[in-house]
C-alpha angles and dihedrals in degrees: 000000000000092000084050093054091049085076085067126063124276095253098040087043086059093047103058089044100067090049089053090048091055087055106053089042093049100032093090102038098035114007090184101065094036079058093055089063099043085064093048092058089040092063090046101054119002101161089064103109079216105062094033074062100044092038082052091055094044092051086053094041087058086044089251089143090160092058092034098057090048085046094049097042092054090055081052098048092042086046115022097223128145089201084108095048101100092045100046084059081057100057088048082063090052087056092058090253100116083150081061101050093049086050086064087045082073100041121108086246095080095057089064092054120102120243095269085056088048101051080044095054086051094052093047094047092049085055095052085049095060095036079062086051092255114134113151086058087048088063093046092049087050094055111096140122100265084068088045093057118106089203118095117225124166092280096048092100114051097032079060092047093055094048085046083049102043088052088050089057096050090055098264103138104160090049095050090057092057086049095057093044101052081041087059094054088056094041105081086141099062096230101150143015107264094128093061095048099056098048076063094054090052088042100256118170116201108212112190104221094195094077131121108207099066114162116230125200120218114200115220096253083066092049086051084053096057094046098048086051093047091045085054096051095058085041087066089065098049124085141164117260126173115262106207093208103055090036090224142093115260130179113251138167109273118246115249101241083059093059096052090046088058093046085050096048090047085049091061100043080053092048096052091043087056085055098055097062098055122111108263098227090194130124108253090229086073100052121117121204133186089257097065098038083055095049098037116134120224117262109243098205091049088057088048093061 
Protein backbone atom coordinates (compact mmCIF):
# COMPACT_ATOMS: atom_id res chain seq x y z
CA UNK A 1 0.00 0.00 0.00
CA UNK A 2 2.87 2.32 0.99
CA UNK A 3 4.81 1.63 -2.45
CA UNK A 4 0.65 2.63 -4.44
CA UNK A 5 0.40 5.84 -2.70
CA UNK A 6 4.20 6.85 -3.79
CA UNK A 7 2.54 7.60 -7.47
CA UNK A 8 0.74 10.49 -5.67
CA UNK A 9 2.38 13.40 -4.10
CA UNK A 10 3.76 13.40 -0.76
CA UNK A 11 0.74 15.75 0.87
CA UNK A 12 -1.66 14.48 -0.62
CA UNK A 13 0.12 10.65 0.19
CA UNK A 14 -0.16 11.52 3.73
CA UNK A 15 -3.22 12.50 3.42
CA UNK A 16 -4.77 9.79 2.21
CA UNK A 17 -2.98 7.73 4.65
CA UNK A 18 -4.36 8.89 7.49
CA UNK A 19 -7.56 8.48 6.12
CA UNK A 20 -6.55 4.53 5.23
CA UNK A 21 -5.30 4.07 8.55
CA UNK A 22 -8.99 5.35 10.19
CA UNK A 23 -10.41 2.97 8.35
CA UNK A 24 -8.57 -0.18 9.18
CA UNK A 25 -8.61 0.96 13.16
CA UNK A 26 -12.63 1.80 13.08
CA UNK A 27 -13.85 -0.86 10.48
CA UNK A 28 -14.51 -3.65 13.32
CA UNK A 29 -15.86 -1.59 16.13
CA UNK A 30 -17.87 1.11 13.95
CA UNK A 31 -17.96 0.32 10.31
CA UNK A 32 -19.79 3.58 9.64
CA UNK A 33 -17.39 5.83 10.52
CA UNK A 34 -14.58 3.71 9.21
CA UNK A 35 -16.84 4.17 5.88
CA UNK A 36 -16.79 7.98 6.09
CA UNK A 37 -13.24 7.89 5.66
CA UNK A 38 -13.07 5.58 3.24
CA UNK A 39 -14.84 7.98 1.29
CA UNK A 40 -12.63 10.64 2.23
CA UNK A 41 -9.44 8.72 0.78
CA UNK A 42 -11.41 7.66 -2.04
CA UNK A 43 -11.97 11.44 -3.24
CA UNK A 44 -8.65 12.07 -2.75
CA UNK A 45 -7.08 9.35 -4.81
CA UNK A 46 -9.31 7.02 -6.71
CA UNK A 47 -6.97 5.69 -9.16
CA UNK A 48 -4.79 3.95 -6.08
CA UNK A 49 -5.52 0.06 -6.58
CA UNK A 50 -5.35 0.32 -2.47
CA UNK A 51 -8.01 2.53 -1.61
CA UNK A 52 -10.29 1.40 -4.50
CA UNK A 53 -9.68 -1.95 -2.18
CA UNK A 54 -10.19 -0.40 1.45
CA UNK A 55 -13.04 1.86 0.22
CA UNK A 56 -14.49 -1.81 -1.25
CA UNK A 57 -14.25 -3.57 2.63
CA UNK A 58 -15.73 -0.66 4.29
CA UNK A 59 -18.57 -0.58 1.96
CA UNK A 60 -19.11 -4.59 2.95
CA UNK A 61 -18.47 -4.09 6.49
CA UNK A 62 -21.70 -1.32 6.48
CA UNK A 63 -23.68 -4.12 4.24
CA UNK A 64 -23.31 -1.75 1.06
CA UNK A 65 -22.78 -4.83 -1.07
CA UNK A 66 -23.73 -2.77 -4.23
CA UNK A 67 -20.97 -0.26 -3.58
CA UNK A 68 -18.59 -3.04 -2.09
CA UNK A 69 -18.53 -5.48 -5.26
CA UNK A 70 -17.72 -2.12 -7.80
CA UNK A 71 -15.27 -1.21 -5.32
CA UNK A 72 -13.75 -4.59 -5.24
CA UNK A 73 -13.77 -5.28 -9.35
CA UNK A 74 -11.79 -1.86 -10.10
CA UNK A 75 -8.82 -3.00 -7.56
CA UNK A 76 -9.01 -6.35 -9.88
CA UNK A 77 -8.95 -4.85 -12.87
CA UNK A 78 -5.89 -2.08 -11.55
CA UNK A 79 -4.11 -5.14 -10.08
CA UNK A 80 -5.00 -8.15 -11.51
CA UNK A 81 -5.23 -9.87 -8.72
CA UNK A 82 -7.82 -12.84 -7.81
CA UNK A 83 -7.09 -12.09 -3.67
CA UNK A 84 -11.07 -10.41 -3.70
CA UNK A 85 -12.61 -13.31 -5.50
CA UNK A 86 -14.13 -15.08 -2.75
CA UNK A 87 -15.54 -11.85 -1.30
CA UNK A 88 -16.76 -10.51 -4.04
CA UNK A 89 -18.85 -13.75 -4.20
CA UNK A 90 -19.88 -12.60 -0.95
CA UNK A 91 -21.02 -9.70 -1.74
CA UNK A 92 -23.15 -11.55 -4.88
CA UNK A 93 -24.96 -13.43 -1.75
CA UNK A 94 -25.65 -10.22 -0.20
CA UNK A 95 -27.36 -9.29 -3.26
CA UNK A 96 -29.60 -12.06 -2.99
CA UNK A 97 -27.63 -14.00 -6.13
CA UNK A 98 -26.25 -17.06 -4.27
CA UNK A 99 -26.66 -18.83 -7.93
CA UNK A 100 -24.24 -16.16 -8.86
CA UNK A 101 -21.82 -16.56 -6.43
CA UNK A 102 -21.60 -20.62 -7.04
CA UNK A 103 -21.23 -19.79 -10.56
CA UNK A 104 -17.62 -17.96 -9.47
CA UNK A 105 -16.86 -21.22 -7.26
CA UNK A 106 -16.30 -22.77 -10.65
CA UNK A 107 -14.51 -20.14 -12.29
CA UNK A 108 -10.29 -20.52 -13.12
CA UNK A 109 -9.88 -17.90 -10.79
CA UNK A 110 -10.18 -20.07 -7.75
CA UNK A 111 -7.60 -22.17 -8.64
CA UNK A 112 -5.16 -19.15 -8.34
CA UNK A 113 -6.14 -18.50 -5.40
CA UNK A 114 -3.60 -19.74 -1.83
CA UNK A 115 -4.88 -22.12 0.57
CA UNK A 116 -6.46 -19.31 3.00
CA UNK A 117 -8.54 -18.05 -0.42
CA UNK A 118 -9.43 -21.50 -0.98
CA UNK A 119 -10.77 -22.41 2.34
CA UNK A 120 -12.63 -18.65 1.82
CA UNK A 121 -14.21 -19.52 -1.54
CA UNK A 122 -15.57 -22.74 0.23
CA UNK A 123 -16.94 -21.01 2.84
CA UNK A 124 -18.62 -18.37 0.52
CA UNK A 125 -20.05 -20.96 -1.83
CA UNK A 126 -21.68 -23.22 1.42
CA UNK A 127 -23.14 -20.46 2.26
CA UNK A 128 -24.75 -19.83 -1.34
CA UNK A 129 -25.97 -23.67 -1.09
CA UNK A 130 -28.14 -23.12 2.23
CA UNK A 131 -29.23 -19.78 1.33
CA UNK A 132 -30.86 -21.93 -1.68
CA UNK A 133 -32.32 -24.18 1.07
CA UNK A 134 -29.87 -26.81 0.41
CA UNK A 135 -28.36 -28.15 3.34
CA UNK A 136 -27.39 -31.44 2.97
CA UNK A 137 -25.01 -30.08 -0.27
CA UNK A 138 -23.72 -27.21 2.20
CA UNK A 139 -22.21 -30.01 4.46
CA UNK A 140 -20.66 -31.85 1.54
CA UNK A 141 -19.03 -28.53 0.12
CA UNK A 142 -17.73 -27.96 3.47
CA UNK A 143 -15.90 -31.58 3.66
CA UNK A 144 -12.54 -31.33 2.80
CA UNK A 145 -9.41 -31.96 4.10
CA UNK A 146 -8.63 -28.72 5.39
CA UNK A 147 -11.61 -29.57 8.05
CA UNK A 148 -10.02 -33.17 8.47
CA UNK A 149 -6.54 -31.70 9.55
CA UNK A 150 -5.72 -31.89 12.70
CA UNK A 151 -3.44 -29.08 12.22
CA UNK A 152 -4.75 -25.39 13.11
CA UNK A 153 -4.00 -22.71 10.71
CA UNK A 154 -5.74 -19.21 10.76
CA UNK A 155 -8.91 -20.62 8.93
CA UNK A 156 -9.34 -23.79 11.26
CA UNK A 157 -12.05 -22.13 13.29
CA UNK A 158 -14.44 -20.88 11.52
CA UNK A 159 -14.32 -23.29 8.82
CA UNK A 160 -15.08 -25.68 11.90
CA UNK A 161 -17.96 -23.29 13.24
CA UNK A 162 -19.99 -23.41 9.63
CA UNK A 163 -19.80 -27.23 9.32
CA UNK A 164 -20.91 -27.25 13.18
CA UNK A 165 -23.58 -24.83 11.96
CA UNK A 166 -24.58 -26.26 9.08
CA UNK A 167 -25.14 -29.64 11.09
CA UNK A 168 -26.93 -27.84 13.43
CA UNK A 169 -29.15 -26.70 10.73
CA UNK A 170 -29.84 -30.24 9.20
CA UNK A 171 -30.97 -31.47 12.51
CA UNK A 172 -27.82 -32.97 13.61
CA UNK A 173 -27.65 -32.07 16.69
CA UNK A 174 -25.08 -34.68 18.30
CA UNK A 175 -22.80 -34.03 15.61
CA UNK A 176 -22.94 -30.39 15.91
CA UNK A 177 -21.84 -30.62 19.47
CA UNK A 178 -18.77 -32.44 18.52
CA UNK A 179 -18.28 -29.70 15.92
CA UNK A 180 -18.30 -26.88 18.40
CA UNK A 181 -16.52 -28.36 20.32
CA UNK A 182 -13.80 -29.28 18.18
CA UNK A 183 -14.42 -25.45 16.82
CA UNK A 184 -13.74 -24.27 20.42
CA UNK A 185 -10.20 -26.10 20.69
CA UNK A 186 -9.08 -24.16 17.52
CA UNK A 187 -10.70 -20.97 18.59
CA UNK A 188 -7.94 -19.19 21.31
CA UNK A 189 -8.86 -15.98 19.73
CA UNK A 190 -12.28 -15.91 20.53
CA UNK A 191 -13.45 -15.17 17.14
CA UNK A 192 -16.30 -16.56 17.18
CA UNK A 193 -19.01 -18.09 19.59
CA UNK A 194 -18.49 -21.47 19.70
CA UNK A 195 -18.37 -21.60 23.25
CA UNK A 196 -21.90 -20.26 23.59
CA UNK A 197 -23.17 -22.31 21.38
CA UNK A 198 -22.23 -25.12 22.68
CA UNK A 199 -23.37 -24.41 26.48
CA UNK A 200 -26.97 -24.32 24.27
CA UNK A 201 -26.46 -27.39 22.87
CA UNK A 202 -25.79 -28.95 26.61
CA UNK A 203 -28.77 -26.85 27.91
CA UNK A 204 -26.85 -24.07 29.73
CA UNK A 205 -28.75 -21.13 30.94
CA UNK A 206 -26.68 -17.86 31.59
CA UNK A 207 -28.35 -15.90 34.57
CA UNK A 208 -26.70 -11.96 35.02
CA UNK A 209 -26.39 -11.54 38.61
CA UNK A 210 -25.96 -8.12 38.42
CA UNK A 211 -29.13 -7.50 37.89
CA UNK A 212 -31.60 -5.41 39.86
CA UNK A 213 -35.33 -6.89 39.23
CA UNK A 214 -34.95 -9.85 40.72
CA UNK A 215 -38.79 -11.86 41.71
CA UNK A 216 -39.16 -13.15 45.33
CA UNK A 217 -41.42 -15.55 46.36
CA UNK A 218 -43.12 -15.23 49.64
CA UNK A 219 -44.50 -18.36 50.90
CA UNK A 220 -48.15 -18.01 52.72
CA UNK A 221 -46.79 -18.56 56.46
CA UNK A 222 -44.89 -14.94 55.73
CA UNK A 223 -48.18 -13.34 54.46
CA UNK A 224 -49.98 -14.78 58.15
CA UNK A 225 -47.01 -12.88 59.82
CA UNK A 226 -47.82 -9.49 58.27
CA UNK A 227 -51.48 -9.69 59.04
CA UNK A 228 -51.20 -10.73 62.65
CA UNK A 229 -48.58 -7.50 63.04
CA UNK A 230 -50.75 -5.31 61.33
CA UNK A 231 -53.59 -6.55 63.24
CA UNK A 232 -51.26 -5.61 66.59
CA UNK A 233 -50.49 -2.35 65.58
CA UNK A 234 -54.54 -1.10 65.29
CA UNK A 235 -55.01 -3.05 68.41
CA UNK A 236 -52.73 -0.50 70.10
CA UNK A 237 -55.22 2.05 69.50
CA UNK A 238 -58.33 0.14 70.82
CA UNK A 239 -59.34 0.03 74.35
CA UNK A 240 -62.50 -0.87 76.63
CA UNK A 241 -64.71 2.18 77.92
CA UNK A 242 -67.64 1.92 79.58
CA UNK A 243 -70.99 2.33 77.22
CA UNK A 244 -73.67 3.62 79.49
CA UNK A 245 -76.40 2.07 77.48
CA UNK A 246 -75.46 -1.36 77.32
CA UNK A 247 -73.93 -1.13 81.30
CA UNK A 248 -71.36 -2.75 80.39
CA UNK A 249 -67.41 -2.21 78.99
CA UNK A 250 -66.99 -2.60 75.36
CA UNK A 251 -63.88 -2.27 73.21
CA UNK A 252 -63.91 0.94 70.94
CA UNK A 253 -61.63 2.77 68.99
CA UNK A 254 -59.91 5.19 71.08
CA UNK A 255 -60.55 8.89 70.42
CA UNK A 256 -57.68 10.74 69.01
CA UNK A 257 -57.13 13.17 71.49
CA UNK A 258 -56.60 9.94 73.87
CA UNK A 259 -53.93 8.67 71.92
CA UNK A 260 -51.87 11.91 71.94
CA UNK A 261 -52.44 12.25 75.65
CA UNK A 262 -50.82 8.87 76.05
CA UNK A 263 -47.52 9.87 73.39
CA UNK A 264 -47.19 12.79 75.39
CA UNK A 265 -47.29 11.25 78.24
CA UNK A 266 -44.60 8.53 76.87
CA UNK A 267 -42.58 11.63 75.78
CA UNK A 268 -42.36 12.71 79.09
CA UNK A 269 -41.59 9.40 80.82
CA UNK A 270 -38.60 9.39 77.93
CA UNK A 271 -37.64 12.71 78.69
CA UNK A 272 -37.19 12.13 82.90
CA UNK A 273 -35.44 8.81 82.29
CA UNK A 274 -33.14 10.58 80.27
CA UNK A 275 -32.65 12.61 83.11
CA UNK A 276 -31.85 10.21 85.25
CA UNK A 277 -29.02 9.11 83.62
CA UNK A 278 -27.30 12.17 83.48
CA UNK A 279 -24.03 12.85 85.59
CA UNK A 280 -25.09 14.89 89.02
CA UNK A 281 -22.10 17.90 88.89
CA UNK A 282 -22.88 18.81 92.42
CA UNK A 283 -20.50 18.99 95.56
CA UNK A 284 -21.28 16.17 97.73
CA UNK A 285 -21.45 18.48 100.70
CA UNK A 286 -24.63 19.67 99.29
CA UNK A 287 -26.34 16.46 98.82
CA UNK A 288 -29.60 15.65 100.75
CA UNK A 289 -30.68 12.01 101.38
CA UNK A 290 -33.77 10.48 102.88
CA UNK A 291 -31.92 9.86 105.85
CA UNK A 292 -31.37 13.36 106.74
CA UNK A 293 -34.34 14.54 105.84
CA UNK A 294 -35.62 11.86 108.16
CA UNK A 295 -33.13 12.84 111.27
CA UNK A 296 -33.18 16.26 110.90
CA UNK A 297 -33.69 18.26 114.05
CA UNK A 298 -36.25 21.40 114.07
CA UNK A 299 -34.80 24.62 113.66
CA UNK A 300 -35.44 26.66 116.82
CA UNK A 301 -35.28 29.83 115.42
CA UNK A 302 -37.63 28.84 112.68
CA UNK A 303 -40.49 27.76 115.73
CA UNK A 304 -39.87 30.75 117.18
CA UNK A 305 -41.02 32.64 114.28
Amino acid sequence: MRQELLSLPKGLAEEVSKNLVMVARLIDEDPERAYAYSRIALRLASRVAAVREAAGFAAYATQKYSEALAEFRAAKRMTGSVELWPVMADCERGLGRPERALAMAGEPEVQKLDKAGQVEMRLVAAGARRDQGQLEAAIVTLQSPELASSTVQPWTARLRYAYADALLAADREDEAREWFAKTLEADKDGATDASDRLAELDGVEFVDASAEDVDVDVDDEDDDDDAEVAAAERASDVAEYYDEDDDEYEPQERPAAAVRADDEADADAEADAEADDEPDDRDDEFDVTDEDVATDEPDADRDKA
